[in-house]
N, C-alpha and C positions, 0 to 999 in steps of 0.2 A: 504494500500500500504506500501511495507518496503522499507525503507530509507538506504543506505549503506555509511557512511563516504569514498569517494573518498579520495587516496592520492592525493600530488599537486607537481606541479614539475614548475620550471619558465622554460619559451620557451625562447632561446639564438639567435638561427636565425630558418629559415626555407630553406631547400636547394632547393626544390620546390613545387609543389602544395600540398605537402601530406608527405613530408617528413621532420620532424621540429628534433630541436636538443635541447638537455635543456642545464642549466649552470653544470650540472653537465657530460655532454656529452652522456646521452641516444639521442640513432636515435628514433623517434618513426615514423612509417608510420602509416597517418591515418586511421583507419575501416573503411570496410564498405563503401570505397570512391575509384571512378575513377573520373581522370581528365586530360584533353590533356597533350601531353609527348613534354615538352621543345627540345627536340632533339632523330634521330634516324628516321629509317624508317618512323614510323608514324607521325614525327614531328607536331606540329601541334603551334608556336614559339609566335606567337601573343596570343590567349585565355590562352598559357602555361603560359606566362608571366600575366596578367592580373589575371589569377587562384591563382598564386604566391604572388603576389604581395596583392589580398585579403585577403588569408590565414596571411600574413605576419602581417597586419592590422590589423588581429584579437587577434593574438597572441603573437607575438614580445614582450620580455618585460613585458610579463605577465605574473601573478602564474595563473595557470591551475590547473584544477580537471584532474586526469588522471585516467582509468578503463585503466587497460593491461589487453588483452587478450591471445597474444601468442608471440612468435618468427617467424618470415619471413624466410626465404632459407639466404638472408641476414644479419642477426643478429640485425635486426632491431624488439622493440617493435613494436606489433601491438595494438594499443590500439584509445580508443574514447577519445577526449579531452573536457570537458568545462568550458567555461568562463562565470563564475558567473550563470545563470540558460540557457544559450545559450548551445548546444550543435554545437561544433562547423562542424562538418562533417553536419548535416542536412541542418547548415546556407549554407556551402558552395555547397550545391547540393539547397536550395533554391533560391541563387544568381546565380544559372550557369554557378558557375566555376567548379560545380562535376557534376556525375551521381549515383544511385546509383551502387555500383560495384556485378550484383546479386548471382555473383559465391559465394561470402561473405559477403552474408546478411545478412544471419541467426547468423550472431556475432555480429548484432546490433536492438535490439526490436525497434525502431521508423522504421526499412525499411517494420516492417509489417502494416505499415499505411497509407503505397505509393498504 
């Protein structure tokens, strides 16, 4: 198996379930991940906050392993985060605060083990 040195980036806040910011002001959305939408049509205000508020727990504060992927419509990295051997998008679709998101799977190898 080949091993790739991740870069790391510390996590500043997170704006919500999937959307975290570092100290140096990258937006990164996370891969690979849906999760109910704090506000908007599909609101969904309770699990939105709870999703948040996990994600925030994991990472707030923290230096992160970062894998970029790409750029959003946004201008948001799209990238997978982990902490220490935790992969944090799996965690947070193992807790139930995600799903995996299938349109964008294929930009993370663990969603082919679902």
């Amino acid at each position: 198996m080949l091993f790739v040195a991740l870069a790391s980036v510390v996590i500043a806040s997170c704006y919500d379930n999937d959307t975290c910011t570092t100290t140096s002001d990258e937006r990164v959305r996370l891969a690979c991940i849906n999760s109910p939408e704090p506000r908007g049509k599909r609101a969904e205000p309770v699990p939105a906050k709870a999703a948040r508020d996990h994600l925030r727990n994991l990472v707030v504060g923290e230096k992160v392993g970062i894998r970029r992927i790409t750029k959003d419509r946004y201008g948001r990295t799209v990238a997978e985060l982990f902490h220490g051997e935790t992969n944090v998008q799996q965690e947070m679709v193992a807790s139930g605060n995600a799903e995996i998101f299938w349109r964008y799977a294929h930009q993370c190898v663990w969603t082919e083990w679902k």
